[in-house]
Backbone bond lengths (Angstrom), bond angles and torsions (degrees), N, CA, C in turn:
res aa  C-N    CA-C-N  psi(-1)  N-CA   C-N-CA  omega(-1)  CA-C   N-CA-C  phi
1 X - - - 1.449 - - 1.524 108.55 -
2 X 1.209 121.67 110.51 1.244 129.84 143.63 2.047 140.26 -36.01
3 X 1.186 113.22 107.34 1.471 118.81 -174.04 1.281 133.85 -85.00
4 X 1.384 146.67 60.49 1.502 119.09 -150.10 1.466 114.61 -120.85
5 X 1.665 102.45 116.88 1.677 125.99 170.16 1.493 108.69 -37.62
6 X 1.247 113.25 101.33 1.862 121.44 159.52 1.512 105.89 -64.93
7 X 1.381 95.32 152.02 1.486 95.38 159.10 1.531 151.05 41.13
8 X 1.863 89.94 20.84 1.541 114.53 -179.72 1.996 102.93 -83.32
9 X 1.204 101.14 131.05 2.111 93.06 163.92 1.603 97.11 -75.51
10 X 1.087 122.15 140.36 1.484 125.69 148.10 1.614 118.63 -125.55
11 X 1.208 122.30 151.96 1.634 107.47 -177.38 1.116 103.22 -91.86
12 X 1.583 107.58 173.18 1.462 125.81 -152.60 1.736 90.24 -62.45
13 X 1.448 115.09 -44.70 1.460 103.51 -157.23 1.600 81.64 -169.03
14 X 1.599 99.72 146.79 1.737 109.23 -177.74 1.944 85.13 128.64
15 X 1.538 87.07 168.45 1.464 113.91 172.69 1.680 114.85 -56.58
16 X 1.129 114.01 150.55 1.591 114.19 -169.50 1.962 102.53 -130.64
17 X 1.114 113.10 146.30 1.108 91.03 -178.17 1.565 93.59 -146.70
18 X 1.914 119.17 92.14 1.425 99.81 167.07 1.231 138.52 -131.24
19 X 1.429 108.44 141.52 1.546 130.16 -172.03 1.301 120.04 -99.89
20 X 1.564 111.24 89.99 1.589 123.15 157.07 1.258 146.29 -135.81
21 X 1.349 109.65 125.63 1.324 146.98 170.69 1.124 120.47 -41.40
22 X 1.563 140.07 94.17 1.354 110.74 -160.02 1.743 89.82 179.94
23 X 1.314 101.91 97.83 1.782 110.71 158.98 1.461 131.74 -118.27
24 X 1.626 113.74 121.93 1.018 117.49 144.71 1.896 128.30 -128.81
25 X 1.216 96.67 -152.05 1.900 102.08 -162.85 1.557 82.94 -116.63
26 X 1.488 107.85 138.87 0.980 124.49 154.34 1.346 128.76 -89.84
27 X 1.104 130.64 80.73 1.650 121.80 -166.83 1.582 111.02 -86.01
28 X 0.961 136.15 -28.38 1.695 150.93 173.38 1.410 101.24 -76.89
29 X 1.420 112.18 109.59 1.522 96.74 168.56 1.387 106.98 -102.13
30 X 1.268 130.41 178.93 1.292 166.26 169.99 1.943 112.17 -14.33
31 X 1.336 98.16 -46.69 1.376 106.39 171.05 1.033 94.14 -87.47
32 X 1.453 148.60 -79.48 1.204 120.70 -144.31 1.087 126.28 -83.01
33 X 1.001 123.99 19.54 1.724 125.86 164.35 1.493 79.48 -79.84
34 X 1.151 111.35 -66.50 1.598 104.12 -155.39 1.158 129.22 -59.67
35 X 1.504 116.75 2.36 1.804 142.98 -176.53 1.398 91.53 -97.95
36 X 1.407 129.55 -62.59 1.236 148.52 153.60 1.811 115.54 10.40
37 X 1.718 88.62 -91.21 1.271 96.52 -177.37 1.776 123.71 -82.79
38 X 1.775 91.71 -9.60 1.349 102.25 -176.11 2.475 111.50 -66.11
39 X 1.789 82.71 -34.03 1.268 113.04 178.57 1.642 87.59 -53.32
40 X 1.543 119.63 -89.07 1.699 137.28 175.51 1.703 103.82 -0.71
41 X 1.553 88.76 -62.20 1.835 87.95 -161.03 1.111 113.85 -66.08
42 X 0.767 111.17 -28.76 1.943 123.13 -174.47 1.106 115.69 -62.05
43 X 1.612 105.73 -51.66 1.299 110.49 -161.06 1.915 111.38 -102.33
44 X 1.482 105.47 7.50 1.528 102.96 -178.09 1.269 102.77 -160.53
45 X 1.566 129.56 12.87 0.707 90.17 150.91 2.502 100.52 -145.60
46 X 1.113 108.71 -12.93 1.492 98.30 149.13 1.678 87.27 -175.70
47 X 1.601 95.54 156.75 1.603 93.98 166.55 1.829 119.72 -84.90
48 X 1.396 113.67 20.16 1.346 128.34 -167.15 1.690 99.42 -92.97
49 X 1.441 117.22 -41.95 1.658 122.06 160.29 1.060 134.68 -81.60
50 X 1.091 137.80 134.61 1.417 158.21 156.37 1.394 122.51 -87.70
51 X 1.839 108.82 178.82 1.754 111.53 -152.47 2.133 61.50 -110.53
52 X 1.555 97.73 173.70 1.403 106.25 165.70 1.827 81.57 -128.99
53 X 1.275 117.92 -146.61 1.746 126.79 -158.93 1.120 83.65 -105.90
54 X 1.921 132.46 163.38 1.163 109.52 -173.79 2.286 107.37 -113.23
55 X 1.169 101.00 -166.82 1.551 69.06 151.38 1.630 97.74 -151.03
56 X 1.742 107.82 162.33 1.752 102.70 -178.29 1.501 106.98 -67.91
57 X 1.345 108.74 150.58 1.055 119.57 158.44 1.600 118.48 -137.29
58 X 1.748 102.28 137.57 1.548 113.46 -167.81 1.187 107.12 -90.69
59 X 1.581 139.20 130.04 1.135 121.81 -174.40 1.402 89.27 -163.10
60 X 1.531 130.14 -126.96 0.951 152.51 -130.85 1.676 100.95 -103.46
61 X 1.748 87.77 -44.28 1.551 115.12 -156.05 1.372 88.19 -148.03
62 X 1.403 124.04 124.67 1.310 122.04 147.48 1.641 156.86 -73.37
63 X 1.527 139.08 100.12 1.317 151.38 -92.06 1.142 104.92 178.27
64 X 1.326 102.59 132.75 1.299 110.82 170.93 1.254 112.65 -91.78
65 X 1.279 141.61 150.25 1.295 133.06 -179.58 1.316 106.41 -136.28
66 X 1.749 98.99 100.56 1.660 121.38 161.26 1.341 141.52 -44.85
67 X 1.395 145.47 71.56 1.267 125.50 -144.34 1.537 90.60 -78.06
68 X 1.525 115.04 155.25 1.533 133.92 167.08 1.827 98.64 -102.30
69 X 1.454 100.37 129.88 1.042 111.90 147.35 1.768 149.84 -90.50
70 X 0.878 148.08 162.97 1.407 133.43 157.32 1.830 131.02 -124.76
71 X 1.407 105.07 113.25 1.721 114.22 -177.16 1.481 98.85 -107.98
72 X 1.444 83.88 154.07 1.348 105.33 161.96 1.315 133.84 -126.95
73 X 1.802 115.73 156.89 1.756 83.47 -156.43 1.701 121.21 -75.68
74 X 2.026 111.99 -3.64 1.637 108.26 -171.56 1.644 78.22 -91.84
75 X 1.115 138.98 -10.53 1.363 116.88 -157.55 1.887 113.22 -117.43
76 X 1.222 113.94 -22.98 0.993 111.29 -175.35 1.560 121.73 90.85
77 X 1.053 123.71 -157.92 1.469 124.40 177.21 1.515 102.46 -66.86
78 X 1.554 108.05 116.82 1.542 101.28 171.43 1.492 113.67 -100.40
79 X 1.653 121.47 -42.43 1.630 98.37 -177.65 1.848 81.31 -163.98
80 X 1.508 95.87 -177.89 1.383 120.89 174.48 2.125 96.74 -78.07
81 X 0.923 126.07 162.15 1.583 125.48 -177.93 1.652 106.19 -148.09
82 X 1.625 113.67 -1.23 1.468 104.32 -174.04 1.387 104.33 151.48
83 X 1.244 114.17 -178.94 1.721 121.94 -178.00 1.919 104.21 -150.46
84 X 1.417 109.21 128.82 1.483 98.25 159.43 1.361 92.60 -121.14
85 X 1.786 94.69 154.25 1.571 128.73 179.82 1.761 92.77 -80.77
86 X 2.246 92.76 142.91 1.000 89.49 156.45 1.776 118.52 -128.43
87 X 0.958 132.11 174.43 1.864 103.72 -150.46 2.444 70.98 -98.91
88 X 0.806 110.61 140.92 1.556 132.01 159.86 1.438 111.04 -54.22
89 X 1.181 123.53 -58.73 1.902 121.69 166.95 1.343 106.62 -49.54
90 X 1.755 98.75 -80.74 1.497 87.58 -156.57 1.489 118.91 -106.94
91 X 1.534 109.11 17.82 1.646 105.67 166.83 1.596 105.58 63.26
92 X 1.191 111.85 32.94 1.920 119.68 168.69 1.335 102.84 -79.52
93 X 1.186 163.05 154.76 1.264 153.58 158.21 1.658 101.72 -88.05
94 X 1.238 133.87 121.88 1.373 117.56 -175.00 1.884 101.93 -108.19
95 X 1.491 76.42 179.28 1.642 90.62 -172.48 1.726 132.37 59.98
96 X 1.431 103.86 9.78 1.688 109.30 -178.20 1.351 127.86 -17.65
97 X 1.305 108.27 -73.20 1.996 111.07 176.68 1.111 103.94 -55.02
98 X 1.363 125.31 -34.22 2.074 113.95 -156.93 2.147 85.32 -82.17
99 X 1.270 121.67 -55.94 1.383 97.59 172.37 1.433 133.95 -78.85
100 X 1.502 118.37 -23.91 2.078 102.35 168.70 1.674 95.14 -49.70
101 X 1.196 118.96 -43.28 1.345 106.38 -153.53 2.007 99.37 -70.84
102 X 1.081 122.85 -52.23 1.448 124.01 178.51 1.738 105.27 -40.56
103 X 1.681 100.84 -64.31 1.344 99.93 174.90 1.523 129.77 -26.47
104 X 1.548 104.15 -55.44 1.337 118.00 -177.57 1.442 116.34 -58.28
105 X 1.159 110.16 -47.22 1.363 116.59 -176.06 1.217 109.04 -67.61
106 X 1.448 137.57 -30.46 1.787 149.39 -174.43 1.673 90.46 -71.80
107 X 1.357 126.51 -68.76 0.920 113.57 -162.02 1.776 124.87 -80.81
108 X 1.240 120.74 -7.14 1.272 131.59 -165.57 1.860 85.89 -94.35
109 X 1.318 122.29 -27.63 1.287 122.25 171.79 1.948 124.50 -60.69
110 X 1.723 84.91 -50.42 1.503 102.64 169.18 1.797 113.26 -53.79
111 X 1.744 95.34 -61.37 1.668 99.69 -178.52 1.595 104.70 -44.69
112 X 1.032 127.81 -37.78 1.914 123.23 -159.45 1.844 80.22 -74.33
113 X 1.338 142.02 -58.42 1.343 116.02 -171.63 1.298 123.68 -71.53
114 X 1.049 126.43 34.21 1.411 126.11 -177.71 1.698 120.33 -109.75
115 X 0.772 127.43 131.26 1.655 132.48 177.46 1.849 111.93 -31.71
116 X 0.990 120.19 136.78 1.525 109.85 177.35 1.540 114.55 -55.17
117 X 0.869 137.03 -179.37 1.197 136.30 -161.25 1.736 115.39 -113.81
118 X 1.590 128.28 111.86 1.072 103.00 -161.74 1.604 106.13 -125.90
119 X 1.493 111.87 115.41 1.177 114.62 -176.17 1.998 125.47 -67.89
120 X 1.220 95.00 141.57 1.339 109.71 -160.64 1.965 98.64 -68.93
121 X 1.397 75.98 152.43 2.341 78.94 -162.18 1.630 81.14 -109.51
122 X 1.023 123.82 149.93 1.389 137.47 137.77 1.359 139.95 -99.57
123 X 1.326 132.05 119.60 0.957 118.67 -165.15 1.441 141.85 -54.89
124 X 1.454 156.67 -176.36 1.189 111.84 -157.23 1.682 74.97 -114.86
125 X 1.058 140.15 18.07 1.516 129.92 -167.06 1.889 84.33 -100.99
126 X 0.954 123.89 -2.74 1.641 105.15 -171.89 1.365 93.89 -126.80
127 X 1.505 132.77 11.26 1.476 126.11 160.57 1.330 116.11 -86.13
128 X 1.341 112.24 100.47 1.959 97.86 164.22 1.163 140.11 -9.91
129 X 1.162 125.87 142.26 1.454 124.77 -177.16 1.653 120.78 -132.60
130 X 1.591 91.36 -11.10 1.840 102.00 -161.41 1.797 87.57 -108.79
131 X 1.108 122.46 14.02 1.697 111.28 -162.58 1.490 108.05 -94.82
132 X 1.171 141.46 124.40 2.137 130.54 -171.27 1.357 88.29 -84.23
133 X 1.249 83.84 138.57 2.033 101.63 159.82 1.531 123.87 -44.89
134 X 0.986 132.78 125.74 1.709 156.84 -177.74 1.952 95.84 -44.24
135 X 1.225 115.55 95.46 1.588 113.46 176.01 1.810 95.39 -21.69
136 X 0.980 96.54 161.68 1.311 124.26 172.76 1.833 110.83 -69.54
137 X 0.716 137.67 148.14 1.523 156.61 -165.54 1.750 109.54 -92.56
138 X 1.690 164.82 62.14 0.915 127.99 -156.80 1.509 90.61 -119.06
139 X 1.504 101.85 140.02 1.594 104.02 -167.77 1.554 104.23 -125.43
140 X 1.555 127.32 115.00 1.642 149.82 -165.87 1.684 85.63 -28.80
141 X 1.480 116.55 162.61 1.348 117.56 153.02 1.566 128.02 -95.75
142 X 1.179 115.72 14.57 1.587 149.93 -159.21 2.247 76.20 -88.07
């Protein structure tokens, strides 16, 4: 697990010396933030992103912070697109609109560099020919 100090001054260069005081409860562990927001992305904001593992961060408020990624399916994993916080107590995901919206914009940036998209041909010697069409579907208006 990864740790990272918010909002410490440190100088450019020289001895460092730091002392902090600072308890809380972690009730959210590790997966489920990452079930969490992995759940979030999917479902609000594309199924093209994913949660990656998250790591704590000490700051203001303590949170795990999930990075979201974005793949595609000719391309594979294309890049990191953003991070949402998750609060360590109570597993709220904070800040929603300020990141779908970042997200969106990270990855709709990535998609524009990507190769056009080129769908796979099959040949016509490995398409069936002897198979009848699937009855028709008719569904009540009830």
């Amino acid at each position: 697990m990864q740790v990272l100090l918010e909002q410490f001054h440190l100088p450019a260069q020289g001895a460092v010396k730091l002392d902090m005081q600072r308890e809380f409860v972690i009730q959210i562990t590790v997966e489920e933030a990452q079930r969490k927001v992995s759940r979030w992305l999917r479902n609000e904001v594309s199924m093209l992103i994913s949660a990656d593992p998250p790591t704590l961060v000490i700051g203001e408020q303590v949170v795990w912070r999930v990075p979201a990624y974005f793949s595609a399916p000719s391309a594979g994993r294309v890049g990191v697109v953003g991070a949402v916080d998750v609060d360590v107590e109570t597993g709220q995901l904070l800040n929603l609109t300020k990141c779908k919206a970042e997200i969106e914009r990270c990855a709709t940036k990535l998609a524009s560099h990507l190769p056009p998209f080129t769908p796979f041909k099959v040949s016509a010697k490995y398409v069936p020919t002897n198979v009848p069409p699937a009855p028709k579907l008719v569904l009540p208006t009830e």
